[in-house]
C-alpha positions in Angstrom: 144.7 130.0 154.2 142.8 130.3 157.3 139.0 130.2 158.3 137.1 132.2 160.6 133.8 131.1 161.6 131.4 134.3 162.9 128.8 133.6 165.4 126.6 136.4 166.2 123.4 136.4 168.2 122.3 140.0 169.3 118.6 140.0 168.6 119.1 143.5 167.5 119.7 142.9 164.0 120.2 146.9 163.3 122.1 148.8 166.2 123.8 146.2 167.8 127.2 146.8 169.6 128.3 143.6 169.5 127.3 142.8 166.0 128.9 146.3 165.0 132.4 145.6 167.0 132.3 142.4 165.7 132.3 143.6 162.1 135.0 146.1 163.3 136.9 142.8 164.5 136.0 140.7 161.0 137.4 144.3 158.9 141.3 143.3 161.1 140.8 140.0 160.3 140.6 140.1 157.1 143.2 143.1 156.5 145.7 140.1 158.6 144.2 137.6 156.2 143.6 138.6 153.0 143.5 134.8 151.5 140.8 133.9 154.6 137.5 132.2 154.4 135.0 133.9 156.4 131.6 131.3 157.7 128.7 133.2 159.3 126.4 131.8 161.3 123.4 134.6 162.4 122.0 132.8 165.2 118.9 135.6 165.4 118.1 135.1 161.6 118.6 131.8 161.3 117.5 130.3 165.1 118.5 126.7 166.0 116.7 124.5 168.1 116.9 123.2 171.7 117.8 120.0 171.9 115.7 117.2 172.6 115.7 113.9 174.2 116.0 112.0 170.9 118.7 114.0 170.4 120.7 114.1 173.6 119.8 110.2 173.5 121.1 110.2 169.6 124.5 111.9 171.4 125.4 108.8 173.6 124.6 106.1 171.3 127.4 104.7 169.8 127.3 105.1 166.1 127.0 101.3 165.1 123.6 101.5 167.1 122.5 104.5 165.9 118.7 104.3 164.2 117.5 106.4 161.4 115.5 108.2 164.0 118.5 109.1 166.6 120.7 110.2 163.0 117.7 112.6 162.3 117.5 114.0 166.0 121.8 114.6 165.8 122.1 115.8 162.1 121.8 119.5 162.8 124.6 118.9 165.4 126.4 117.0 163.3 126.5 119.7 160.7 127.0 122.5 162.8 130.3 120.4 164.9 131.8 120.4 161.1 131.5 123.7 160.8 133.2 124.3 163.8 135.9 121.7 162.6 136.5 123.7 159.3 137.5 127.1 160.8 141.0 128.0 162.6 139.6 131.0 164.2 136.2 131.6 166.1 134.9 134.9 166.5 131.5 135.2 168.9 129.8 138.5 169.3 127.1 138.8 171.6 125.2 140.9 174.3 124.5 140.6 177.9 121.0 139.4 178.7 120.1 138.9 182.3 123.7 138.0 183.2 124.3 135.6 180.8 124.4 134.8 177.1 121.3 134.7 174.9 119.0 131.9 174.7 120.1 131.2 171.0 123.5 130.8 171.9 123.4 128.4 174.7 120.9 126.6 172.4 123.7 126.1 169.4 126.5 125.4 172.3 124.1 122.3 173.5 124.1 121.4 169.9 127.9 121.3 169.2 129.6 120.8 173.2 129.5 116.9 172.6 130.8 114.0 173.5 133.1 111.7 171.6 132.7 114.9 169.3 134.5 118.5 170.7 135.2 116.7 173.8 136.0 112.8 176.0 136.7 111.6 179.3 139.1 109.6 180.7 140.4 108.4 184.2 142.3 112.0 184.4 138.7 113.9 183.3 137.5 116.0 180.5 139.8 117.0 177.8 138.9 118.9 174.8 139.2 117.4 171.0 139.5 121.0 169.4 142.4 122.0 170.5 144.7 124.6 168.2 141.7 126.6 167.5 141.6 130.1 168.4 138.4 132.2 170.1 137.8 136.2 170.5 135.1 137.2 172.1 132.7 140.4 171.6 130.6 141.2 174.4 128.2 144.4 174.7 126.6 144.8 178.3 124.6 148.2 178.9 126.2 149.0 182.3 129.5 148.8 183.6 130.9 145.9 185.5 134.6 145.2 185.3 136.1 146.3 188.5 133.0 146.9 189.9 130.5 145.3 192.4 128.2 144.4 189.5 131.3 141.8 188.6 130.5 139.0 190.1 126.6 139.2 188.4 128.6 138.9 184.9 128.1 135.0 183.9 128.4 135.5 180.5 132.5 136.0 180.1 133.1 133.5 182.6 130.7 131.1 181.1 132.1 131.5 177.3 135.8 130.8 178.6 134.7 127.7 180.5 132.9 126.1 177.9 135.0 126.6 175.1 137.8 125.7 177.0 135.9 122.5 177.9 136.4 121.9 173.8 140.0 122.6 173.8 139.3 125.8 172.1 141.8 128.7 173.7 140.4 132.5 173.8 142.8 134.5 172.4 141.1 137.8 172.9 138.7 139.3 174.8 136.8 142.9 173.7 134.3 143.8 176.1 132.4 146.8 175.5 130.7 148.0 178.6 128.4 150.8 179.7 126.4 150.9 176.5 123.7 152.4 178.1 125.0 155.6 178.7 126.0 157.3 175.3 129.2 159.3 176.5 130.2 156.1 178.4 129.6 154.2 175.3 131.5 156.1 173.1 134.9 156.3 175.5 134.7 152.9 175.6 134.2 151.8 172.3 137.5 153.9 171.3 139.0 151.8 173.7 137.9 148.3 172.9 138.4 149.2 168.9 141.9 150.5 170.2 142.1 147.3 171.9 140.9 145.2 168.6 144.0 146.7 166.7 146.7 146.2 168.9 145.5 141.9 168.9 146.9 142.0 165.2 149.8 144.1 165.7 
């Protein structure tokens, strides 16, 4: 029986493309899985916060030194790193703002990217501790940039791959909806990316 853990963090609550294609995503998953556990995690509704110096401080003391105070400061990221743990699959839907992710989700990756935790050194470098978990990524961005001069401007797919490849975590698929500013645009391409969405669980 396999777990998915949703992550969304459009700030649009109501109208959202990514929270819509992600439920569009979740509605395969669960037709491929009909025994699955599904986690959400609503990163608008429920909003995490940055860390802080107790608690990156709390993140590189070693657990036999730890005080009540540092186990206070790294509970939250404690808790949220098992929840990550429990699931097999990762789905993260989210927009484009500025080039990048949201706020709220680079807030709950600084909480679970962690040393000793999702990922170590050695002499040979970083390798990732949460490897044979699988990621797919929805991504809404109101113009178009793929093949395009506005490509190199988009941080947010780049950044997602790195970073959860920094954890060992593999994405498995990619559904980028793009041009969501435009309403004709929007709806070609959303036939294509839902298109695209079906074919992953063929």
């Amino acid at each position: 029986m396999k777990t998915l853990l949703r992550i969304d963090c459009s700030s649009r609550t109501e109208g959202s493309h990514s929270r819509a294609l992600a439920d569009y995503f979740e509605q395969n998953w669960k037709a491929a899985n009909p025994k699955g556990i599904i986690i959400y995690r609503d990163l608008a509704k429920h909003q995490l916060p940055h860390i802080q110096n107790d608690t990156i401080e709390g993140f590189y003391t070693p657990l036999e030194h730890m005080s009540s105070e540092s186990k206070k400061a790294t509970a939250l990221s404690d808790a949220l790193i098992a929840e990550l743990k429990s699931a097999d699959d990762l789905l993260i839907s989210t927009p484009l703002y500025n080039l990048n992710i949201p706020s709220n989700l680079k807030a709950y990756l600084d909480q679970t990217v962690r040393i000793g935790h999702t990922f170590n050194i050695n002499e040979n470098g970083y390798y990732g501790l949460l490897e044979g978990k699988s990621a797919y990524l929805v991504t809404a961005k109101g113009g178009v940039y793929k093949d395009t001069f506005m490509e190199a401007y988009d941080f947010q797919e780049p950044y997602l791959k790195a970073i959860l490849g920094h954890m060992g975590i593999k994405v498995k698929g990619l559904f980028s909806l793009e041009g969501a500013s435009d309403q004709q645009t929007l709806e070609q391409n959303k036939i294509l990316v839902e298109n695209t969405i079906n074919l992953s669980f063929k």
